[in-house]
N, CA, C and O atoms as a GROMACS GRO file, in nm:
protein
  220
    1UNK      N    1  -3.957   2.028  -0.484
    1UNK     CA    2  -4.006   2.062  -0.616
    1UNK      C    3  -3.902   2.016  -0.718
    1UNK      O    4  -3.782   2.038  -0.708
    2UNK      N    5  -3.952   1.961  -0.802
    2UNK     CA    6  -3.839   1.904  -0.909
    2UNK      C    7  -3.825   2.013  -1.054
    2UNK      O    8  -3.901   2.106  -1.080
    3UNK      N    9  -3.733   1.978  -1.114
    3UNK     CA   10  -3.708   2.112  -1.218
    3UNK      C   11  -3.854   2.080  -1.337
    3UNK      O   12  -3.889   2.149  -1.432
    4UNK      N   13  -3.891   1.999  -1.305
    4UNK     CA   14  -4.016   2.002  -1.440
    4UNK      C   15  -4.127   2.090  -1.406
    4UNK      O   16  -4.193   2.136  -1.499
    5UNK      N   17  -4.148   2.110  -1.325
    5UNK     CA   18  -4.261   2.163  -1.245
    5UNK      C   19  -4.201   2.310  -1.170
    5UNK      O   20  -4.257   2.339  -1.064
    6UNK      N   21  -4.118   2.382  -1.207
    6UNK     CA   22  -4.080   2.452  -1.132
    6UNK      C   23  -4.059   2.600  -1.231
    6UNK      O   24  -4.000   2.704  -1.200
    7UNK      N   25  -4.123   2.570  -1.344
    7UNK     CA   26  -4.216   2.723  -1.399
    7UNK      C   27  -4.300   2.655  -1.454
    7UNK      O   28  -4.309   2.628  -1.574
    8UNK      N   29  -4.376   2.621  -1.359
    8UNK     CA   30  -4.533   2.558  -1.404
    8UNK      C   31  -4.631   2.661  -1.339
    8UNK      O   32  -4.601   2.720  -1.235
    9UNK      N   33  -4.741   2.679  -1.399
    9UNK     CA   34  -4.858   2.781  -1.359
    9UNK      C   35  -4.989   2.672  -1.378
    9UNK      O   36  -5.002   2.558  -1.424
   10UNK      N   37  -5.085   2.781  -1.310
   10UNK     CA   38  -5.224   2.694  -1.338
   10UNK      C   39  -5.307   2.805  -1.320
   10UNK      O   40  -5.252   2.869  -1.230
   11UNK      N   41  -5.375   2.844  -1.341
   11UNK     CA   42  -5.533   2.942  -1.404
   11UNK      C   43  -5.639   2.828  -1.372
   11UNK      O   44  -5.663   2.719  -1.424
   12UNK      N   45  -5.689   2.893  -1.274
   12UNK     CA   46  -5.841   2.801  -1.222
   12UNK      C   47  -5.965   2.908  -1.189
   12UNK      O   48  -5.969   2.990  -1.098
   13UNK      N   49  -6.030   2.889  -1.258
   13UNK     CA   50  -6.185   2.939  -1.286
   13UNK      C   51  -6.311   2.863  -1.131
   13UNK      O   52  -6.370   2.755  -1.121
   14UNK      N   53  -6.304   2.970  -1.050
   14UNK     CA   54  -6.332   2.862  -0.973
   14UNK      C   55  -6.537   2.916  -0.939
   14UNK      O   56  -6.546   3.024  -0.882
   15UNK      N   57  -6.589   2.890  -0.952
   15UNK     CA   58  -6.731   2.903  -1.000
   15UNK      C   59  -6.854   2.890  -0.894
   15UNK      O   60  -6.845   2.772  -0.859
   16UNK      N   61  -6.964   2.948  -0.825
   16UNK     CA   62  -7.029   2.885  -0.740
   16UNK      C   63  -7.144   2.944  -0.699
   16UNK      O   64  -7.197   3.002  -0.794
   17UNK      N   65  -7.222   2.957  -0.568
   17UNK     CA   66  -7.329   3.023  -0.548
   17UNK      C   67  -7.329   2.997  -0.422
   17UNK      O   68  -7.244   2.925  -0.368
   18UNK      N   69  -7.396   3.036  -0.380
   18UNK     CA   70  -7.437   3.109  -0.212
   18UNK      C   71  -7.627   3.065  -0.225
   18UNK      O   72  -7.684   3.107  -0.326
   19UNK      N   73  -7.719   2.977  -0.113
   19UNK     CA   74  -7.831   2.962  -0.102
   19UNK      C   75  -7.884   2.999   0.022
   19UNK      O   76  -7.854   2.920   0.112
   20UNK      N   77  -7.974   3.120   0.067
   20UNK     CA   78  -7.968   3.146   0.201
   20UNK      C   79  -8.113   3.136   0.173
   20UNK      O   80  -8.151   3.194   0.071
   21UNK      N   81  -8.222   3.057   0.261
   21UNK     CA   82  -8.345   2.998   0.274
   21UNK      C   83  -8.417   3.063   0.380
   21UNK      O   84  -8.524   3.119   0.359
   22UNK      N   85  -8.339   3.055   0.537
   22UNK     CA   86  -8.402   3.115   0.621
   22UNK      C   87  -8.268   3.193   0.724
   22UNK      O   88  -8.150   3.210   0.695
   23UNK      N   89  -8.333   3.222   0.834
   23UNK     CA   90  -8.205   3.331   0.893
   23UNK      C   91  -8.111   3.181   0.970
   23UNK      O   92  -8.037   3.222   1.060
   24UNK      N   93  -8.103   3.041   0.953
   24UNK     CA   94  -8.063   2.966   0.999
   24UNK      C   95  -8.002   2.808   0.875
   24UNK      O   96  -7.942   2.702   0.893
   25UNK      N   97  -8.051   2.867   0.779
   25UNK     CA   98  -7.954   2.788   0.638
   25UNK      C   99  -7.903   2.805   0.565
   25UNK      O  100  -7.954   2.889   0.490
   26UNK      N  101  -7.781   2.755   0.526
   26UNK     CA  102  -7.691   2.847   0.444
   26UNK      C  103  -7.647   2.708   0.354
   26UNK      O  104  -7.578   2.620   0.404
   27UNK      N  105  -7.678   2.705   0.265
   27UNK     CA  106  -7.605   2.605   0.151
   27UNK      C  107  -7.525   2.642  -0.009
   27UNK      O  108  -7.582   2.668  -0.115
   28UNK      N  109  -7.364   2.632   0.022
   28UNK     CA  110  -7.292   2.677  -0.066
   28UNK      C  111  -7.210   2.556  -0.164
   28UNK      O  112  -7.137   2.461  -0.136
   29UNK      N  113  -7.251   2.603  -0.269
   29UNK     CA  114  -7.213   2.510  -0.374
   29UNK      C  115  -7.075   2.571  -0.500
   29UNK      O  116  -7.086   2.672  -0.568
   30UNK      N  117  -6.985   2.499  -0.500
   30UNK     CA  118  -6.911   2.561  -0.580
   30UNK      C  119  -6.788   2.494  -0.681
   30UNK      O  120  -6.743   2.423  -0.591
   31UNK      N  121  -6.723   2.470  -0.767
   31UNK     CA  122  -6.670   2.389  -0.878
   31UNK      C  123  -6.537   2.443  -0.949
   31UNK      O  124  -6.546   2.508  -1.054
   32UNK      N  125  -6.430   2.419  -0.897
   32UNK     CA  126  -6.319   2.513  -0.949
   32UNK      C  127  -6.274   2.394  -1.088
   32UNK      O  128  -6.250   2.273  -1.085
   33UNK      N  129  -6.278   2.506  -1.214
   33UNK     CA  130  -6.193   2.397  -1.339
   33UNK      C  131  -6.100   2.522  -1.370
   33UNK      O  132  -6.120   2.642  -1.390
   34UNK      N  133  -6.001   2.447  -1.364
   34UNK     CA  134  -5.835   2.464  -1.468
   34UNK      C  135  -5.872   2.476  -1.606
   34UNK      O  136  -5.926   2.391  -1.677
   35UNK      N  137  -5.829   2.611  -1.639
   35UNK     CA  138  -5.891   2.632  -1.783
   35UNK      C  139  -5.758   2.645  -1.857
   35UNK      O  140  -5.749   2.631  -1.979
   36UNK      N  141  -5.613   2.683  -1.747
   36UNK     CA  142  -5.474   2.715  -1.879
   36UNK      C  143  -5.388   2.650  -1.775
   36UNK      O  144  -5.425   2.651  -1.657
   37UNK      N  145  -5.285   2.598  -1.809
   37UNK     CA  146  -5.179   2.628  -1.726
   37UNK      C  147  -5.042   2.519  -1.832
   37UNK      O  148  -5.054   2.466  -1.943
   38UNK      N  149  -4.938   2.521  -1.748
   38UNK     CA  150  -4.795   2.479  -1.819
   38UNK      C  151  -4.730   2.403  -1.730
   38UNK      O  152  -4.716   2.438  -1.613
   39UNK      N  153  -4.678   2.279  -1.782
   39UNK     CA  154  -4.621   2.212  -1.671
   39UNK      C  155  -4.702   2.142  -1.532
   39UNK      O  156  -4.651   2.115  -1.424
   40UNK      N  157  -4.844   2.124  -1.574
   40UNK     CA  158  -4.887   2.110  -1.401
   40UNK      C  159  -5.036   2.053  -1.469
   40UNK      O  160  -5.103   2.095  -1.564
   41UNK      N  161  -5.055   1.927  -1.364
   41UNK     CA  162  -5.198   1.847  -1.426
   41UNK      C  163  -5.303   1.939  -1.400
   41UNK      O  164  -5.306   2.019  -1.307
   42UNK      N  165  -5.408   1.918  -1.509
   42UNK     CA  166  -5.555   2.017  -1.502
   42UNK      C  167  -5.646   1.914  -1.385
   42UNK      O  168  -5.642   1.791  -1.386
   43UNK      N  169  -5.713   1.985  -1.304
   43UNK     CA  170  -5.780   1.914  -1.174
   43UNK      C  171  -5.892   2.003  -1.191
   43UNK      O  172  -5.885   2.126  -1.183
   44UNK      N  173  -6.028   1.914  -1.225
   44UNK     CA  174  -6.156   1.920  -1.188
   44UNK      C  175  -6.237   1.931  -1.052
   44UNK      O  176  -6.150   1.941  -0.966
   45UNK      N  177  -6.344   1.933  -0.998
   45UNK     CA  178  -6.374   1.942  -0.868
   45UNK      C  179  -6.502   2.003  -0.870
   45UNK      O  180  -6.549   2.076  -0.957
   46UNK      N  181  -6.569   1.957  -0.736
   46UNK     CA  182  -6.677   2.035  -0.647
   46UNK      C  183  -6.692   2.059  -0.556
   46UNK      O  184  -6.598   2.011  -0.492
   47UNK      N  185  -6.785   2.128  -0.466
   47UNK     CA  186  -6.710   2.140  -0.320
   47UNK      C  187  -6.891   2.186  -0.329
   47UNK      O  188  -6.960   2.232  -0.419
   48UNK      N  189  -6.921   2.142  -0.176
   48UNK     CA  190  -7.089   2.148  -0.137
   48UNK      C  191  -7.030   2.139   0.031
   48UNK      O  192  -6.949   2.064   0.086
   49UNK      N  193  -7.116   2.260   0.083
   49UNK     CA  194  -7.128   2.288   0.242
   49UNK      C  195  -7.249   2.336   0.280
   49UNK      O  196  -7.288   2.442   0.230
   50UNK      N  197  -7.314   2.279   0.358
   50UNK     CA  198  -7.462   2.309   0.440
   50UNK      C  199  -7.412   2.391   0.599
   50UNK      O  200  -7.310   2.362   0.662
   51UNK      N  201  -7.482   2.464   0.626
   51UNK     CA  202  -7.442   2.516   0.735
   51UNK      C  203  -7.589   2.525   0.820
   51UNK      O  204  -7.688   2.578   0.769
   52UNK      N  205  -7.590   2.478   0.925
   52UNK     CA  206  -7.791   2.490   0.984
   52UNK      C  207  -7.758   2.532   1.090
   52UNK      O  208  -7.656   2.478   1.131
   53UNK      N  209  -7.795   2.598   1.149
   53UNK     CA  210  -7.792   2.699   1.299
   53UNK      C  211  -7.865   2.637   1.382
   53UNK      O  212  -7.961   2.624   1.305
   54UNK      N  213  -7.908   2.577   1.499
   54UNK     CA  214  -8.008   2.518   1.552
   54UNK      C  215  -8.007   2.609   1.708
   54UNK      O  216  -7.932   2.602   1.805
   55UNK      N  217  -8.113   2.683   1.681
   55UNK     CA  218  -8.118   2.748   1.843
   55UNK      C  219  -8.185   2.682   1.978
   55UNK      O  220  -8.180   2.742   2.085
   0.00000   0.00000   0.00000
């Protein structure tokens, strides 16, 4: 860690939902944004996971 970054913070708002269809699908969607921080780059994002059960 170098001294620039070393009272750096970041505050991330991280946002999403849960989709449950049947007792065998699960699709989760979710988007973290950096809303404050000091010293430290703001990083955007999404994140998507399907989960299917197959008996």
């Amino acid at each position: 860690m170098n001294d620039k970054n070393k009272n750096g913070y970041r505050l991330t708002l991280n946002v999403g939902m849960t989709i449950e269809r049947a007792k065998n699908f699960i699709l989760v969607l979710n988007a973290p944004f950096d809303i404050a921080g000091k010293s430290t780059e703001k990083i955007y994002g999404a994140g998507f996971a399907l989960t299917i059960l197959i008996n």
